[in-house]
PDB file of N, H, CA, C and O in Angstrom:
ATOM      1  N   UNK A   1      53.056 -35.504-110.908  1.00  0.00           N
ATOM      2  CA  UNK A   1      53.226 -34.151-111.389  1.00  0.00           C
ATOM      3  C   UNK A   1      53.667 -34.226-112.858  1.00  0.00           C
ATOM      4  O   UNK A   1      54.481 -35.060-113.256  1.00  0.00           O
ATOM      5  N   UNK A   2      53.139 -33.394-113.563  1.00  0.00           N
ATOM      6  H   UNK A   2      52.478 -32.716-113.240  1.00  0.00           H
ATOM      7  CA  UNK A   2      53.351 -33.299-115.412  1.00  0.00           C
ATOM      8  C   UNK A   2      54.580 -32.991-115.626  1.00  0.00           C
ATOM      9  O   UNK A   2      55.145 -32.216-114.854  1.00  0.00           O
ATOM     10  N   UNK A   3      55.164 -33.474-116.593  1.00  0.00           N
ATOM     11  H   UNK A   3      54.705 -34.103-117.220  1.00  0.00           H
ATOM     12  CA  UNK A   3      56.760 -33.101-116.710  1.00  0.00           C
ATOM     13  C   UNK A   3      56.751 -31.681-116.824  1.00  0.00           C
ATOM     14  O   UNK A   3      57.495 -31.171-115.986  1.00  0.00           O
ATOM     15  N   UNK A   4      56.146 -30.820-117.599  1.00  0.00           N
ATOM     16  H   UNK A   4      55.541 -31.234-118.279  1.00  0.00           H
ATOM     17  CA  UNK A   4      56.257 -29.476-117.455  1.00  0.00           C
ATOM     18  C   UNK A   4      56.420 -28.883-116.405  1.00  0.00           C
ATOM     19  O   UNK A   4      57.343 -28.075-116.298  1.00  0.00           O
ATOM     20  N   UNK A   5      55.431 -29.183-115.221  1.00  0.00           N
ATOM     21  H   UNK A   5      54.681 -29.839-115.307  1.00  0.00           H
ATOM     22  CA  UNK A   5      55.558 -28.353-113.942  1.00  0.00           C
ATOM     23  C   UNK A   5      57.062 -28.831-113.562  1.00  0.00           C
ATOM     24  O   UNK A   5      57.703 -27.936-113.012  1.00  0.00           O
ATOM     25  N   UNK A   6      57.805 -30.131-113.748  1.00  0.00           N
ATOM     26  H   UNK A   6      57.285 -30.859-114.195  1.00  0.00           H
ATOM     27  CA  UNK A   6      58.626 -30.524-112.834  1.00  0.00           C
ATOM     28  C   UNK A   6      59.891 -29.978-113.824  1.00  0.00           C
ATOM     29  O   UNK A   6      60.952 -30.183-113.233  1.00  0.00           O
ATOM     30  N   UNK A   7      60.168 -29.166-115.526  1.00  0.00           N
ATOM     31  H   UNK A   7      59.307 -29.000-116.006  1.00  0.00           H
ATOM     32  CA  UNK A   7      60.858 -29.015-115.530  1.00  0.00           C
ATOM     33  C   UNK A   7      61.272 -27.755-115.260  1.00  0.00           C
ATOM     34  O   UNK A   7      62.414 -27.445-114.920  1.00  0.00           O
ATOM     35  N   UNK A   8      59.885 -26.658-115.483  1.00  0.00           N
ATOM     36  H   UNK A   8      58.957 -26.910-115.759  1.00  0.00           H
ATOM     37  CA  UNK A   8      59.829 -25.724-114.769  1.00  0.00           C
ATOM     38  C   UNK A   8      60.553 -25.460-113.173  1.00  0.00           C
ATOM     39  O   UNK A   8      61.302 -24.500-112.990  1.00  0.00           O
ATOM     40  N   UNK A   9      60.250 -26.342-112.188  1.00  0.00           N
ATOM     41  H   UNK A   9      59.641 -27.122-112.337  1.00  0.00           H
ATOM     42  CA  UNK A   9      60.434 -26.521-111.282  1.00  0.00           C
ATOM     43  C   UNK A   9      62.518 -26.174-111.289  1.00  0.00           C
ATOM     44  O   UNK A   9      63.221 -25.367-110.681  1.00  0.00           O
ATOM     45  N   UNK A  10      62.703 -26.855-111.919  1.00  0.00           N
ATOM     46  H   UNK A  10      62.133 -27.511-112.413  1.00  0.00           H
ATOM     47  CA  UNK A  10      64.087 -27.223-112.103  1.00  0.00           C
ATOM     48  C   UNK A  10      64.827 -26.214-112.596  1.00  0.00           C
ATOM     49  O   UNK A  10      66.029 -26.007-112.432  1.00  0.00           O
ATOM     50  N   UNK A  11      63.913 -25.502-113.307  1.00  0.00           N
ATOM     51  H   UNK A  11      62.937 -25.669-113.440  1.00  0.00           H
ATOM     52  CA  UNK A  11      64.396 -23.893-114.337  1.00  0.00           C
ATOM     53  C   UNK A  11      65.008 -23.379-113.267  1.00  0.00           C
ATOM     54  O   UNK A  11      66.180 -23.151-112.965  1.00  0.00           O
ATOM     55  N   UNK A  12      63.834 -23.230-112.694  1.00  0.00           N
ATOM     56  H   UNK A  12      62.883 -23.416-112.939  1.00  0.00           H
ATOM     57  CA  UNK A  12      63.413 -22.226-111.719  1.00  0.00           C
ATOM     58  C   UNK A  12      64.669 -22.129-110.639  1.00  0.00           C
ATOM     59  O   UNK A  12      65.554 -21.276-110.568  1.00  0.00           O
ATOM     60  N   UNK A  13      64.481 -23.068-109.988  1.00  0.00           N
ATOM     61  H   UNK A  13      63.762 -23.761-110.046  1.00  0.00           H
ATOM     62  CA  UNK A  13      65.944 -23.579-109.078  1.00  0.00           C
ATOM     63  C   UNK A  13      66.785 -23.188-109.022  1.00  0.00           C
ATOM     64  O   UNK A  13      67.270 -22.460-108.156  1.00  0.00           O
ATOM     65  N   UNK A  14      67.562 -23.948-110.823  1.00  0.00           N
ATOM     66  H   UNK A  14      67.168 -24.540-111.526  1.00  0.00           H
ATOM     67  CA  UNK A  14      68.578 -23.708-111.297  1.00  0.00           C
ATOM     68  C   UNK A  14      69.185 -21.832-111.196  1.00  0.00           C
ATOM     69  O   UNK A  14      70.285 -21.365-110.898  1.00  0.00           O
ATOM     70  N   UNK A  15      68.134 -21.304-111.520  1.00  0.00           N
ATOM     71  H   UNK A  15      67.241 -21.683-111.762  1.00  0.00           H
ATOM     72  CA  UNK A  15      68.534 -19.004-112.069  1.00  0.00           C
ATOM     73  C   UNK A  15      68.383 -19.514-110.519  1.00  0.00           C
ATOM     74  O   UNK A  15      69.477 -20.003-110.238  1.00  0.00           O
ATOM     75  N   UNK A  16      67.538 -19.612-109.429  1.00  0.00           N
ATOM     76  H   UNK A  16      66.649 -19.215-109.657  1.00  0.00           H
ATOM     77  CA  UNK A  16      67.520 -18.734-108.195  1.00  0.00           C
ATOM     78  C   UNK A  16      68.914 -19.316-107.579  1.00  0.00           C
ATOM     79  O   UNK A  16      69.680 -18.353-107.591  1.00  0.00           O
ATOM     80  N   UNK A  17      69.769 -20.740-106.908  1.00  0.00           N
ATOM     81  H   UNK A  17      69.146 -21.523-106.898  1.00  0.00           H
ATOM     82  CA  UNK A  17      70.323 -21.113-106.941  1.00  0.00           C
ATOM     83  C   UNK A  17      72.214 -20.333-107.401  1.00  0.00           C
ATOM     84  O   UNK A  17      73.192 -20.134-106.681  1.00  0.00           O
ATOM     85  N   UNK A  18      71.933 -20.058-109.166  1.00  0.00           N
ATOM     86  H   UNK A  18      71.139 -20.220-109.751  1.00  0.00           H
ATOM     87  CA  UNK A  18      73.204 -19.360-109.540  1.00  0.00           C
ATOM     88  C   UNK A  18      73.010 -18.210-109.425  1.00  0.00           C
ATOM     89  O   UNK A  18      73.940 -17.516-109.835  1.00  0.00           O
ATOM     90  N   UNK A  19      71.579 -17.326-108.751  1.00  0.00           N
ATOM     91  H   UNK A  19      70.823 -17.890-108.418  1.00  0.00           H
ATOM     92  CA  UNK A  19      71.886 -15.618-108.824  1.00  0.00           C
ATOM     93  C   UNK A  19      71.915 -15.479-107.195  1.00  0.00           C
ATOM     94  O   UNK A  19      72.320 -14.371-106.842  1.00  0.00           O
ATOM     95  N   UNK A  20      71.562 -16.391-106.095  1.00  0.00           N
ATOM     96  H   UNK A  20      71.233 -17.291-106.381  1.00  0.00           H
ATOM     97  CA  UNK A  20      71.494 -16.220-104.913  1.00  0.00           C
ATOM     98  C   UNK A  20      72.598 -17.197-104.210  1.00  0.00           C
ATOM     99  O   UNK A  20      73.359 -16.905-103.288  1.00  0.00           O
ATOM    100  N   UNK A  21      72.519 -17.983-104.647  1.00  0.00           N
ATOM    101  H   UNK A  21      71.901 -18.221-105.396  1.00  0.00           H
ATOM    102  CA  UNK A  21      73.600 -19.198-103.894  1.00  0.00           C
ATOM    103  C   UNK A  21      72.612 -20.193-103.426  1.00  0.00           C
ATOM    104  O   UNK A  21      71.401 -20.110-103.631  1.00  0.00           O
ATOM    105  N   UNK A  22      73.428 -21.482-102.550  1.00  0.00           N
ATOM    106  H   UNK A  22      74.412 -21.549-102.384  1.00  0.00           H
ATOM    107  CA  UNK A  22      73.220 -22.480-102.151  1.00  0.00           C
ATOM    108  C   UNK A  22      72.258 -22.584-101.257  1.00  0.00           C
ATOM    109  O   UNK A  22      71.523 -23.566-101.157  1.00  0.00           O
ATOM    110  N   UNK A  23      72.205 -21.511-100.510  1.00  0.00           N
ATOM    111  H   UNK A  23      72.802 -20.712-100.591  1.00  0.00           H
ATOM    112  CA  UNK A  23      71.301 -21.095 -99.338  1.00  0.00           C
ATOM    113  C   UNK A  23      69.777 -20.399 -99.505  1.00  0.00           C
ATOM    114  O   UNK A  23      69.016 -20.060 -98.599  1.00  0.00           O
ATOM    115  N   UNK A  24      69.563 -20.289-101.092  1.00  0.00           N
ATOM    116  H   UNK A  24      70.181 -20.564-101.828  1.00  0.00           H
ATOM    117  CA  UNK A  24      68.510 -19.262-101.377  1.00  0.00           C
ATOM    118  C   UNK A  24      67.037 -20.385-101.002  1.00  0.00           C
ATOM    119  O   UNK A  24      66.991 -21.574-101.318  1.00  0.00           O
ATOM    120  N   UNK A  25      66.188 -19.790-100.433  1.00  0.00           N
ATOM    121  H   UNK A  25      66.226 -18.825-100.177  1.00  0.00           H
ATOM    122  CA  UNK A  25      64.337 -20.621-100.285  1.00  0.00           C
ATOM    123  C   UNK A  25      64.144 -20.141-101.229  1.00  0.00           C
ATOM    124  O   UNK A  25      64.969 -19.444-101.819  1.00  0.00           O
ATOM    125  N   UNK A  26      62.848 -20.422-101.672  1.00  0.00           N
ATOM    126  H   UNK A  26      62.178 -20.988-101.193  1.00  0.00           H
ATOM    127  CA  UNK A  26      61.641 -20.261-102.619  1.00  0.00           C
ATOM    128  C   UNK A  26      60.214 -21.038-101.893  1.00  0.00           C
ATOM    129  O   UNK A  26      60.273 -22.041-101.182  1.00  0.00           O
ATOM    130  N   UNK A  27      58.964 -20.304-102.268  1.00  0.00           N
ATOM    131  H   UNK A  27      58.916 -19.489-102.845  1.00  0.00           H
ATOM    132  CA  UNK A  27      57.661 -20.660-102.389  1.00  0.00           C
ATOM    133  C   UNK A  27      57.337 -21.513-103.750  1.00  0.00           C
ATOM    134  O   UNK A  27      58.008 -21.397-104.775  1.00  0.00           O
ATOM    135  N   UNK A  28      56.431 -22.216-103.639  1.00  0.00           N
ATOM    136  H   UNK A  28      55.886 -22.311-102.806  1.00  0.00           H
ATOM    137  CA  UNK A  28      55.727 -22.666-104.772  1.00  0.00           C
ATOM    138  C   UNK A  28      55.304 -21.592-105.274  1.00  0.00           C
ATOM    139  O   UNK A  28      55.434 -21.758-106.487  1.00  0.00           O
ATOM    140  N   UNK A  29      54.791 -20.389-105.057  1.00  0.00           N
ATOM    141  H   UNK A  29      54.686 -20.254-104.072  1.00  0.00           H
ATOM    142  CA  UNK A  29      54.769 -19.499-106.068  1.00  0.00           C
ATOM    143  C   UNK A  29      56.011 -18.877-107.354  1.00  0.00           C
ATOM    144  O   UNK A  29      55.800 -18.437-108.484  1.00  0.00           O
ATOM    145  N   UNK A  30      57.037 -19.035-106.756  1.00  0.00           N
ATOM    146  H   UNK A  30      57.209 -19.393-105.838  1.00  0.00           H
ATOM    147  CA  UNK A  30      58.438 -18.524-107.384  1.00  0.00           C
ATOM    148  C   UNK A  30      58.438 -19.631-109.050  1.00  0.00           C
ATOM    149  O   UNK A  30      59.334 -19.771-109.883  1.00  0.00           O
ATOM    150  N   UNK A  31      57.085 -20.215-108.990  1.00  0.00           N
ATOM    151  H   UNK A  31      56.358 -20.101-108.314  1.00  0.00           H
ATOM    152  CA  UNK A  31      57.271 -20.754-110.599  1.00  0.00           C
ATOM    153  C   UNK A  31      55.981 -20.124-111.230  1.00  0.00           C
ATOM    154  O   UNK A  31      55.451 -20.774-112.131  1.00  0.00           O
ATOM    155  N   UNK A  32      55.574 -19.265-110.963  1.00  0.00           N
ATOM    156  H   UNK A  32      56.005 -18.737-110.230  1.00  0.00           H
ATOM    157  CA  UNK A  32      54.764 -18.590-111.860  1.00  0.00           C
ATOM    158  C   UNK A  32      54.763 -16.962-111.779  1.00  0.00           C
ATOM    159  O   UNK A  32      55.322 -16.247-110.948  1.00  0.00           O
ATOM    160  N   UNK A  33      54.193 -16.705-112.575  1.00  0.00           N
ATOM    161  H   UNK A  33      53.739 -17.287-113.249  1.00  0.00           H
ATOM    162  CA  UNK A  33      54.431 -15.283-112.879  1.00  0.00           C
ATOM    163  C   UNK A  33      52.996 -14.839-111.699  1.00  0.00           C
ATOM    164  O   UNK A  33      52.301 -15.523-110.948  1.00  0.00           O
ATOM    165  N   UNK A  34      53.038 -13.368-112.031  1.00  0.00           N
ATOM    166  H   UNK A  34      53.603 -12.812-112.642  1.00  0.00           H
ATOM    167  CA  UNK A  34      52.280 -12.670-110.252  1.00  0.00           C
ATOM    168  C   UNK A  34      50.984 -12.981-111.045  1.00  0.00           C
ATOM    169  O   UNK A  34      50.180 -12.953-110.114  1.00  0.00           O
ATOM    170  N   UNK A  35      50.203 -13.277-112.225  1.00  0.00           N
ATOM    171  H   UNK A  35      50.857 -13.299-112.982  1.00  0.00           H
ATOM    172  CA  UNK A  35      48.753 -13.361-112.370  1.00  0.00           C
ATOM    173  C   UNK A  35      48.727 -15.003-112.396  1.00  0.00           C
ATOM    174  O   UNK A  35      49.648 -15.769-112.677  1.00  0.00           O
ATOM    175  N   UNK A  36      47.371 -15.296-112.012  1.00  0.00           N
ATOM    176  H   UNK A  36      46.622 -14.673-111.784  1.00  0.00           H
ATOM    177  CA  UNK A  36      47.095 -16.540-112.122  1.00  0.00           C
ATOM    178  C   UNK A  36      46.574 -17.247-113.508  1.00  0.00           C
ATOM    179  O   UNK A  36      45.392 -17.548-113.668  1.00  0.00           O
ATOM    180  N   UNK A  37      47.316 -17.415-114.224  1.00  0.00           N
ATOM    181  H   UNK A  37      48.276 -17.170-114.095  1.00  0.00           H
ATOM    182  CA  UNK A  37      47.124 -17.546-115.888  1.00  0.00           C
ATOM    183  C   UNK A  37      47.110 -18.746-116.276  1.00  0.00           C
ATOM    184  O   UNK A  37      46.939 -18.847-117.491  1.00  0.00           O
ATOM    185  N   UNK A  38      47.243 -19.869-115.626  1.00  0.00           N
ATOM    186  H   UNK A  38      47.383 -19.786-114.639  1.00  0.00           H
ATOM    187  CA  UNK A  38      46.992 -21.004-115.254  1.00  0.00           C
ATOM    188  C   UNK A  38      47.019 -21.782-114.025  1.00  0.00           C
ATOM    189  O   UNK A  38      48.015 -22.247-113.471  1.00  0.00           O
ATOM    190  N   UNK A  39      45.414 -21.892-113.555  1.00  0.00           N
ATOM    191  H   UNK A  39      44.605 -21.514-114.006  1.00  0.00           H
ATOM    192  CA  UNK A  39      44.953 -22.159-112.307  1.00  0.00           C
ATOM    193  C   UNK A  39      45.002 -23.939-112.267  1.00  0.00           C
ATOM    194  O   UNK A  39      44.535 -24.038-111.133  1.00  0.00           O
ATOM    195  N   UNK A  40      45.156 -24.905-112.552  1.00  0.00           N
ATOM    196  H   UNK A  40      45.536 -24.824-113.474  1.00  0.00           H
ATOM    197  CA  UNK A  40      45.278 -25.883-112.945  1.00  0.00           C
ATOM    198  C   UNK A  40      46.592 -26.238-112.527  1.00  0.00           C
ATOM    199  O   UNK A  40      46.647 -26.985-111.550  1.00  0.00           O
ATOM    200  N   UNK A  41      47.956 -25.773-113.187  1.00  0.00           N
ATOM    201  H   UNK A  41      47.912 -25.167-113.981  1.00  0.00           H
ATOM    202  CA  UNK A  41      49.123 -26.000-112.727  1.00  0.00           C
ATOM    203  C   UNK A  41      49.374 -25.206-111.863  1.00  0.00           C
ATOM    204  O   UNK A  41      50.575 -25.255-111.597  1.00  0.00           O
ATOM    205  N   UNK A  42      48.725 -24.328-111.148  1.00  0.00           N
ATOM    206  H   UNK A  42      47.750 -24.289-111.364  1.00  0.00           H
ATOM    207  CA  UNK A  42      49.167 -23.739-109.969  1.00  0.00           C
ATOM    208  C   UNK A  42      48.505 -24.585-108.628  1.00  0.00           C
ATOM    209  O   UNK A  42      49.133 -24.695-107.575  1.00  0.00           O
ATOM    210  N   UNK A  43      47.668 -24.940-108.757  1.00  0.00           N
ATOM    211  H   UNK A  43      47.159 -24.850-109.613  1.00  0.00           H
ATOM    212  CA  UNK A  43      46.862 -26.159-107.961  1.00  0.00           C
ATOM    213  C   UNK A  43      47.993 -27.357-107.957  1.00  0.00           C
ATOM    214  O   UNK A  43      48.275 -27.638-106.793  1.00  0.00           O
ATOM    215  N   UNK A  44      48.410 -27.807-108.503  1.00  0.00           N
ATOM    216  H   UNK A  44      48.181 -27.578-109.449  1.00  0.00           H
ATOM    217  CA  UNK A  44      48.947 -28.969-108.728  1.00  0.00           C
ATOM    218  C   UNK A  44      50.207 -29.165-107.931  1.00  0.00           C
ATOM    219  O   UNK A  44      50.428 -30.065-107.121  1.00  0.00           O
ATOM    220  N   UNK A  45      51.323 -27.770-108.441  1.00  0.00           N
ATOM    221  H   UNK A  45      51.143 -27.040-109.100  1.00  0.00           H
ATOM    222  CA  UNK A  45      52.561 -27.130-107.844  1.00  0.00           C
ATOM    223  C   UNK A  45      52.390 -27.138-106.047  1.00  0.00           C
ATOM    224  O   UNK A  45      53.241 -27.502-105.235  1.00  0.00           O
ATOM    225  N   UNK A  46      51.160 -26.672-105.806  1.00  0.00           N
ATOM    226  H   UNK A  46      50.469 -26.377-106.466  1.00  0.00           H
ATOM    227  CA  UNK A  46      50.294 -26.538-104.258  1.00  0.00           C
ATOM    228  C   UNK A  46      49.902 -27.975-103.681  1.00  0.00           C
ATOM    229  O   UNK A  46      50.244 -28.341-102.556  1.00  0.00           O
ATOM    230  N   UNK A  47      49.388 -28.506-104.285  1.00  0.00           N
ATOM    231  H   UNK A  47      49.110 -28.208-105.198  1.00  0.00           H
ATOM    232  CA  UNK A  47      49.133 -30.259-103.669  1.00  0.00           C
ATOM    233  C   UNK A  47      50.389 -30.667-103.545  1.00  0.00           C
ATOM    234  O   UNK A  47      50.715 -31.461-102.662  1.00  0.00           O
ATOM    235  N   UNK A  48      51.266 -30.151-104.447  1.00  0.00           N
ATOM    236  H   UNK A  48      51.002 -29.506-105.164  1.00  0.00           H
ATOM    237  CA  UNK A  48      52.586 -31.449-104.045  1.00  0.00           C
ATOM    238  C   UNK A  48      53.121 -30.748-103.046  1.00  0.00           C
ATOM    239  O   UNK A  48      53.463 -31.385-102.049  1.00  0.00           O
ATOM    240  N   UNK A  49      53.298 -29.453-103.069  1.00  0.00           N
ATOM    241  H   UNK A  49      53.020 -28.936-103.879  1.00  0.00           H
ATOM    242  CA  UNK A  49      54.023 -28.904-101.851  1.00  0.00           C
ATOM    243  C   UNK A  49      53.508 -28.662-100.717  1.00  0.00           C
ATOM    244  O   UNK A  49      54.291 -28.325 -99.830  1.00  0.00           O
ATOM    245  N   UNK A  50      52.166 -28.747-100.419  1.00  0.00           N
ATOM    246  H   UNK A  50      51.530 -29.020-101.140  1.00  0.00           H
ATOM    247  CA  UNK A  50      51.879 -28.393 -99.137  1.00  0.00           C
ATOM    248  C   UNK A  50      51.060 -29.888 -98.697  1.00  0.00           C
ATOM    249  O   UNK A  50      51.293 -30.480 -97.642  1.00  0.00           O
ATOM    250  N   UNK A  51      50.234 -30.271 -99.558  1.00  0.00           N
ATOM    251  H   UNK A  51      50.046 -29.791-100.414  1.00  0.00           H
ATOM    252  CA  UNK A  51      49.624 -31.854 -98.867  1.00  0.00           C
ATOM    253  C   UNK A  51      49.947 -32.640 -99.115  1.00  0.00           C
ATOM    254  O   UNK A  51      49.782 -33.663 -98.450  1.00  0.00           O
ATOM    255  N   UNK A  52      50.787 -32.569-100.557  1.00  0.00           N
ATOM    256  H   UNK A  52      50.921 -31.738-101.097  1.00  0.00           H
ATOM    257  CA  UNK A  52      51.669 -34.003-100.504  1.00  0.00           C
ATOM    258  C   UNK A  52      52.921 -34.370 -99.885  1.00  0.00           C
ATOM    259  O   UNK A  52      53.460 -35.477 -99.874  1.00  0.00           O
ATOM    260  N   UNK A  53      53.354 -33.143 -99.306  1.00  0.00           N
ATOM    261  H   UNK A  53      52.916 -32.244 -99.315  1.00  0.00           H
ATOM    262  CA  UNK A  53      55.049 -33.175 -98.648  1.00  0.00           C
ATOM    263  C   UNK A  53      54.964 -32.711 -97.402  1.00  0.00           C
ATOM    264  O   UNK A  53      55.725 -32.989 -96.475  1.00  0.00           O
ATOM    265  N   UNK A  54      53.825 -31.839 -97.374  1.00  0.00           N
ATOM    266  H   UNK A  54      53.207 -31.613 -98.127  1.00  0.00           H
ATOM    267  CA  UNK A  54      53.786 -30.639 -95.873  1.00  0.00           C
ATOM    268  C   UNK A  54      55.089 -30.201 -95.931  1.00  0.00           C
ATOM    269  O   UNK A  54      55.960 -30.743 -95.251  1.00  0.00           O
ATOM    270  N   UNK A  55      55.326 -29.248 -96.692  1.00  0.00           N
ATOM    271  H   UNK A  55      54.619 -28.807 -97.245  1.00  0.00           H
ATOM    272  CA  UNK A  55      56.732 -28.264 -96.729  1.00  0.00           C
ATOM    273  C   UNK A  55      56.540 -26.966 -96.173  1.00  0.00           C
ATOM    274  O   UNK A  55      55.432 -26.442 -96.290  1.00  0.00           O
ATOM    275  N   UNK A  56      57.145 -26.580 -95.789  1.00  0.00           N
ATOM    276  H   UNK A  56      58.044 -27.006 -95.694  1.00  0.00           H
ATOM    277  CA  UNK A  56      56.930 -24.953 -95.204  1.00  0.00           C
ATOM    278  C   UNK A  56      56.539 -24.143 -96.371  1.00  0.00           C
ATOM    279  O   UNK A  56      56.269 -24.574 -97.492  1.00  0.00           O
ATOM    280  N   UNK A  57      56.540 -23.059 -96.021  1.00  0.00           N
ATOM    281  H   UNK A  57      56.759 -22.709 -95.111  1.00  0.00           H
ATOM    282  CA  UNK A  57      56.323 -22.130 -97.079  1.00  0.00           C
ATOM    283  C   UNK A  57      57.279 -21.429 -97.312  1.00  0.00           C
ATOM    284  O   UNK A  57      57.001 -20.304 -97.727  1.00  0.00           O
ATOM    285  N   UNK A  58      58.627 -21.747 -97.166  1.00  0.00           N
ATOM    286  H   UNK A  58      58.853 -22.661 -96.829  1.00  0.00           H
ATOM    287  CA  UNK A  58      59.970 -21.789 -97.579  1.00  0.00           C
ATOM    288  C   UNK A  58      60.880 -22.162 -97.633  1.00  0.00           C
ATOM    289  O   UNK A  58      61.778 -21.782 -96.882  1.00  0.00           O
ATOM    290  N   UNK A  59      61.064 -23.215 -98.695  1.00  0.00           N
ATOM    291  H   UNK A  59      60.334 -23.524 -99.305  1.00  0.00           H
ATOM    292  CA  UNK A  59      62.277 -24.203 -98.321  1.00  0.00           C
ATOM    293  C   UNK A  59      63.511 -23.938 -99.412  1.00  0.00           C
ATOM    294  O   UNK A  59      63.248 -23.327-100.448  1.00  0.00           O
ATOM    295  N   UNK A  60      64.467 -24.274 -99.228  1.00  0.00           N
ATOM    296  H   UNK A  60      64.681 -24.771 -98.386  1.00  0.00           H
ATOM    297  CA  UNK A  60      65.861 -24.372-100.005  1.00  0.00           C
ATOM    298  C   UNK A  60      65.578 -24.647-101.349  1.00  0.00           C
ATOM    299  O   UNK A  60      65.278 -25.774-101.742  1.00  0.00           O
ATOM    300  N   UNK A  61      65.642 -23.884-101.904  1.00  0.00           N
ATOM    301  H   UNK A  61      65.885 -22.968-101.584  1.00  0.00           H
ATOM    302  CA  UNK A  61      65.430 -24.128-103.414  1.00  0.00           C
ATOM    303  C   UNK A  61      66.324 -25.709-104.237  1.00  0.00           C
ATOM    304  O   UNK A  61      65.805 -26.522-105.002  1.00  0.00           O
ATOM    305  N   UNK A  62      68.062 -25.682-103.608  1.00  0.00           N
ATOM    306  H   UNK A  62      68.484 -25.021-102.987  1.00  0.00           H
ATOM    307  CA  UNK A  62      68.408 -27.419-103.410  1.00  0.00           C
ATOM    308  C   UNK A  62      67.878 -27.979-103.345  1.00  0.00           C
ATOM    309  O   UNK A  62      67.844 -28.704-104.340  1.00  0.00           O
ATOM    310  N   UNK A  63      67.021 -28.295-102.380  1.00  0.00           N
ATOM    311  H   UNK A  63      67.049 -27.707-101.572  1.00  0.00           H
ATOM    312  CA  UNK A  63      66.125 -29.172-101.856  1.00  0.00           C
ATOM    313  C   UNK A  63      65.387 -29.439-102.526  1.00  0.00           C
ATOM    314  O   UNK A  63      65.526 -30.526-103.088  1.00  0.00           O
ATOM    315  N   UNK A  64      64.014 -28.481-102.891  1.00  0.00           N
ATOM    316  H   UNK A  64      63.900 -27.599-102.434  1.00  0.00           H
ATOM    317  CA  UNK A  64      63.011 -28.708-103.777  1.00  0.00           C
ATOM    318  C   UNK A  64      63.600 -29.362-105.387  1.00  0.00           C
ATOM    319  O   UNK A  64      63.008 -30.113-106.162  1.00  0.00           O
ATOM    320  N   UNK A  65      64.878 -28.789-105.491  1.00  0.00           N
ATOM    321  H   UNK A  65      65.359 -28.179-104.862  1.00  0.00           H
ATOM    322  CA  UNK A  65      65.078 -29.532-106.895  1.00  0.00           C
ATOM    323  C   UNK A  65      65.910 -30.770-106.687  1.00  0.00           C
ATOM    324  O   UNK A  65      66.543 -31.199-107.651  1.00  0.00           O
ATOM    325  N   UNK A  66      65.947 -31.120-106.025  1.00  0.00           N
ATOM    326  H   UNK A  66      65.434 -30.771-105.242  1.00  0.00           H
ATOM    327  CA  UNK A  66      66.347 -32.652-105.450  1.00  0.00           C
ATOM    328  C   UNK A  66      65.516 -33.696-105.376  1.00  0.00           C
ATOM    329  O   UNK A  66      65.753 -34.855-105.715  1.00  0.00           O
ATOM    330  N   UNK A  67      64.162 -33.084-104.751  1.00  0.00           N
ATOM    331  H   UNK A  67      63.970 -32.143-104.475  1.00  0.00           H
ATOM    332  CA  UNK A  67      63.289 -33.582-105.004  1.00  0.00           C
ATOM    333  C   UNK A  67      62.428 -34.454-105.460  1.00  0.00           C
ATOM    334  O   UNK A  67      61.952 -35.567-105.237  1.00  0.00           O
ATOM    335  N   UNK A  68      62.360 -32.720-106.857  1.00  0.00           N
ATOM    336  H   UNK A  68      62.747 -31.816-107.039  1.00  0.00           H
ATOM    337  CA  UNK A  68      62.191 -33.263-108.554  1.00  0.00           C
ATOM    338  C   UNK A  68      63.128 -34.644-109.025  1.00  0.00           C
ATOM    339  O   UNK A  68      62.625 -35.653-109.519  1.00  0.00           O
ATOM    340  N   UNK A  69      64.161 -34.513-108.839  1.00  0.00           N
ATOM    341  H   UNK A  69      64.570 -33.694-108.438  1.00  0.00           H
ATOM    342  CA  UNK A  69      65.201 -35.176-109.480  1.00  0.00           C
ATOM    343  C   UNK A  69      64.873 -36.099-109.133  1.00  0.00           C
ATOM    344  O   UNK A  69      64.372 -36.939-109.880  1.00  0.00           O
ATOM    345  N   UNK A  70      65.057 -36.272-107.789  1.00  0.00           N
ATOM    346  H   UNK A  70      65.464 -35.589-107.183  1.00  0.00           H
ATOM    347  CA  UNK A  70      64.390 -38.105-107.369  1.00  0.00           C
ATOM    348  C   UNK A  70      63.420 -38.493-107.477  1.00  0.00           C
ATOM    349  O   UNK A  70      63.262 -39.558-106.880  1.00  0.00           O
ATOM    350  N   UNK A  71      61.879 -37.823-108.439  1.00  0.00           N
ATOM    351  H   UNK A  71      62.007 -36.958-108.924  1.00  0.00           H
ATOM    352  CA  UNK A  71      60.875 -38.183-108.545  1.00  0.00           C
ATOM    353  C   UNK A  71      59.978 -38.194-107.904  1.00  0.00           C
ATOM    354  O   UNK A  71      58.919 -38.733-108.225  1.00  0.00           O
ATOM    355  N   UNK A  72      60.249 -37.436-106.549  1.00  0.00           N
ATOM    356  H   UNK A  72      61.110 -36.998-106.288  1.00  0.00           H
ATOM    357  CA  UNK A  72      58.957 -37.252-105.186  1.00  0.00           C
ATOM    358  C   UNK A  72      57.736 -36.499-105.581  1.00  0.00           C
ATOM    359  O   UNK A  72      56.830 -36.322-104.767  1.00  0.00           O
TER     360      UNK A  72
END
């Protein structure tokens, strides 16, 4: 995964995380905005989360940036 998507990833986390708490999910969608304005990194965000990990379609936002961190 491109460092962009993964620091994105981490942005992302980070606001949902301090405006919801410890407990908040997210979709792989929750890193892009509602139009598809880049189909390329939205593909990519989708391979890692659903065929490269088989993650639900809502997991702990912790988690997912734990993840990142460890390089999965």
């Amino acid at each position: 995964m491109r460092q962009q998507l993964r620091s994105k990833i981490i942005e992302v986390c980070d606001k949902k995380i301090a405006n919801k708490g410890d407990n908040v999910g997210l979709s792989f969608y929750a890193f892009f905005a509602n139009k598809n304005d880049n189909p390329e990194l939205l593909m990519e965000a989708a391979t890692w989360w659903i065929k490269t990990h088989q993650l639900d379609h809502f997991v702990k936002a912790q988690k997912i940036k734990q993840m990142i961190v460890d390089g999965l």
